[in-house]
Backbone bond lengths (Angstrom), bond angles and torsions (degrees), N, CA, C in turn:
res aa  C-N    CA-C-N  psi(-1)  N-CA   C-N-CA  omega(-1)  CA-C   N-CA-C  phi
1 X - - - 1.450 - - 1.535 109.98 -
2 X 0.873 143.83 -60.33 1.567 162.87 118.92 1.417 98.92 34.10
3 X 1.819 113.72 -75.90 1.146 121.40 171.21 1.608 120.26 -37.77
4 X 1.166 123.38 -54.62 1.217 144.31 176.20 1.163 103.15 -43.85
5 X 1.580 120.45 -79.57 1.663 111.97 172.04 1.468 123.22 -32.52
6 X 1.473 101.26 -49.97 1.559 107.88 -177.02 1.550 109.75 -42.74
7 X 1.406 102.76 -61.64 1.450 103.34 -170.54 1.466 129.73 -69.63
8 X 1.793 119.48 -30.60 1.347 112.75 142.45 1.600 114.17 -58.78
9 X 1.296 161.89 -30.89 1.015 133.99 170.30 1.525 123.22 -62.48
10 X 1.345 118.13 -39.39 1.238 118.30 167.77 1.586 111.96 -71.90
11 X 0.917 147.51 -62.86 1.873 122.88 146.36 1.375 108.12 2.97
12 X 1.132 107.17 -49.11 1.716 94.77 -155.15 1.691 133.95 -99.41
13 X 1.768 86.86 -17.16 1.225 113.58 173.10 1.353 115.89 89.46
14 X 1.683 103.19 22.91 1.582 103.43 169.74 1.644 111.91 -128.50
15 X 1.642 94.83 -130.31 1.583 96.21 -158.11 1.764 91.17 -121.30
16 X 1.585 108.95 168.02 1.615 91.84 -168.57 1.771 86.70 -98.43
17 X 1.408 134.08 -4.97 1.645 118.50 165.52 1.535 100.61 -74.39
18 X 1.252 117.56 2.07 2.102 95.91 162.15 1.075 112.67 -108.94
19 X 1.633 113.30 -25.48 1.527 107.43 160.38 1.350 133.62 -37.76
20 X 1.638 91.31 -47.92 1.662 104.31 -170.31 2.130 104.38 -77.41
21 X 1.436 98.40 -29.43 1.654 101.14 171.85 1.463 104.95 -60.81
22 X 1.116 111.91 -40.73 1.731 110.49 -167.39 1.598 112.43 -59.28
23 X 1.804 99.18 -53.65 1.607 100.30 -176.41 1.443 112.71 -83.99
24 X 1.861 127.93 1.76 1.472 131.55 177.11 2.095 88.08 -80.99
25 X 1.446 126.09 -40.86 1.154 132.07 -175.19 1.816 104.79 -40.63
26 X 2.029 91.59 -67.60 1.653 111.57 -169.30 1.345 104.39 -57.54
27 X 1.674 126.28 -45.79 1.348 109.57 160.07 1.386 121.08 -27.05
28 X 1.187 103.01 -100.50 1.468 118.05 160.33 1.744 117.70 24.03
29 X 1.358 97.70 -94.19 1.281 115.98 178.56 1.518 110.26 -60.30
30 X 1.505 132.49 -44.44 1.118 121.33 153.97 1.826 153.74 -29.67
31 X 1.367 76.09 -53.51 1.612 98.57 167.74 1.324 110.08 -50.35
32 X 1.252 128.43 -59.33 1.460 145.57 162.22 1.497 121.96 -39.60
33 X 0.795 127.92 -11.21 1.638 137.59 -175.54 1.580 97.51 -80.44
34 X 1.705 96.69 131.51 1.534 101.07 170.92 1.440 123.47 -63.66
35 X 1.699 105.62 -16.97 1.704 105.31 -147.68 1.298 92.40 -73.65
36 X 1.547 120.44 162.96 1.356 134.47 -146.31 1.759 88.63 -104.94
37 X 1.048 108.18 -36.08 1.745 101.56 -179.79 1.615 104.66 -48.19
38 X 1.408 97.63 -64.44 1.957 116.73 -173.34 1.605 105.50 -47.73
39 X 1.700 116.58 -40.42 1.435 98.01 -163.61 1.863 76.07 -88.47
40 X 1.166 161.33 -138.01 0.921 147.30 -140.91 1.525 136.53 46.74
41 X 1.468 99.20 -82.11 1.361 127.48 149.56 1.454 132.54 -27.86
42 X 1.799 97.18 -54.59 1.723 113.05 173.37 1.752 111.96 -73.61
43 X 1.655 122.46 -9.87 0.847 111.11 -147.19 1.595 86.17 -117.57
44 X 1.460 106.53 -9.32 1.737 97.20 173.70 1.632 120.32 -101.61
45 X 1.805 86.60 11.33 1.902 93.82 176.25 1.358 83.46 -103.34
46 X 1.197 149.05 -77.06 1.446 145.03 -151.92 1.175 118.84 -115.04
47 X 1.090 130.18 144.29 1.624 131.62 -138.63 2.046 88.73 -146.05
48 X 1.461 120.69 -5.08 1.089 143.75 168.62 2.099 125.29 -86.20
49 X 1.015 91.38 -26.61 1.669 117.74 -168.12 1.596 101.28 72.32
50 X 1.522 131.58 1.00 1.493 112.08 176.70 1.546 107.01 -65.54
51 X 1.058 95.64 171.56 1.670 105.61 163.02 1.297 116.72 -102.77
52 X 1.895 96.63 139.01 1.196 118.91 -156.25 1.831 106.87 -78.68
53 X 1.231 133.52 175.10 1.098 131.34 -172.11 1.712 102.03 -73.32
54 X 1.601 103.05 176.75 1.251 108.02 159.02 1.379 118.44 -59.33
55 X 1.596 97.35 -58.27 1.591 97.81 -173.76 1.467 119.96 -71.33
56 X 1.644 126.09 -21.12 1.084 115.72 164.96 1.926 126.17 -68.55
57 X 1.145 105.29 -4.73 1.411 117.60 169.47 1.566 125.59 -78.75
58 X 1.545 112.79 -40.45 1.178 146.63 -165.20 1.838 76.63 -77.98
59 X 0.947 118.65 -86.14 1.502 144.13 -153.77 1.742 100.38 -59.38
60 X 1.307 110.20 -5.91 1.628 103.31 170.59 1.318 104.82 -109.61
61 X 1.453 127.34 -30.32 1.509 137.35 -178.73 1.513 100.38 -67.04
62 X 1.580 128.71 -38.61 1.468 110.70 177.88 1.159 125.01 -96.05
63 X 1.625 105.73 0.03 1.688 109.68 154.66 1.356 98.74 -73.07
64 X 1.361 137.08 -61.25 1.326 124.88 -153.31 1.748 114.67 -70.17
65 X 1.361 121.45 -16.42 1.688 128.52 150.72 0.968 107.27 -69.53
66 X 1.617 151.42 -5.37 1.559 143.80 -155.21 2.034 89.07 -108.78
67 X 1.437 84.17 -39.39 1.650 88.87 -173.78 1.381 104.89 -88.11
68 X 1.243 128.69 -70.58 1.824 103.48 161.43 1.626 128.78 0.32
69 X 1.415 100.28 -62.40 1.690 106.93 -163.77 1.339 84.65 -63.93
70 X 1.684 132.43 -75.73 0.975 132.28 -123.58 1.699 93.32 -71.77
71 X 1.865 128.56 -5.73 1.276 98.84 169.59 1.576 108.89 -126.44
C-alpha cells in the first residue's frame, strides 16, 4: 500500500503524508453524503460509524474492481 501512495505522490509532486491527508479529507466528506449508494458502501467497511483507514478504503475499492472485471 505504501508503494501506492509513493507513486501517486510522486505523480503529483508531493509528499505521501498529504496524500494520505487528501484521501483521510475524501473520506471524510464522503462518509457524510446522503446518497444511498455512498452510505451503503460506508456501512459495509464499518459497522462502528468511525472512519475506516486509508488503506482499508484503498483495499476495498480494488476488491470491488477485481469483482467487476471478473463479471
Amino acid at each position: 500500500m505504501e508503494e501506492i501512495l509513493k507513486q501517486i505522490a510522486l505523480e503529483n509532486g508531493t509528499t505521501v503524508s498529504s496524500v494520505k491527508r487528501e484521501i483521510e479529507f475524501a473520506i471524510h466528506e464522503a462518509m457524510n453524503s446522503p446518497q444511498s449508494r455512498a452510505t451503503g458502501f460506508w456501512d459495509e467497511l464499518t459497522n462502528d460509524g468511525k472512519e475506516p483507514s486509508v488503506e482499508t478504503v484503498i483495499a476495498a475499492i480494488v476488491l470491488q474492481v477485481k469483482n467487476k472485471m471478473k463479471s
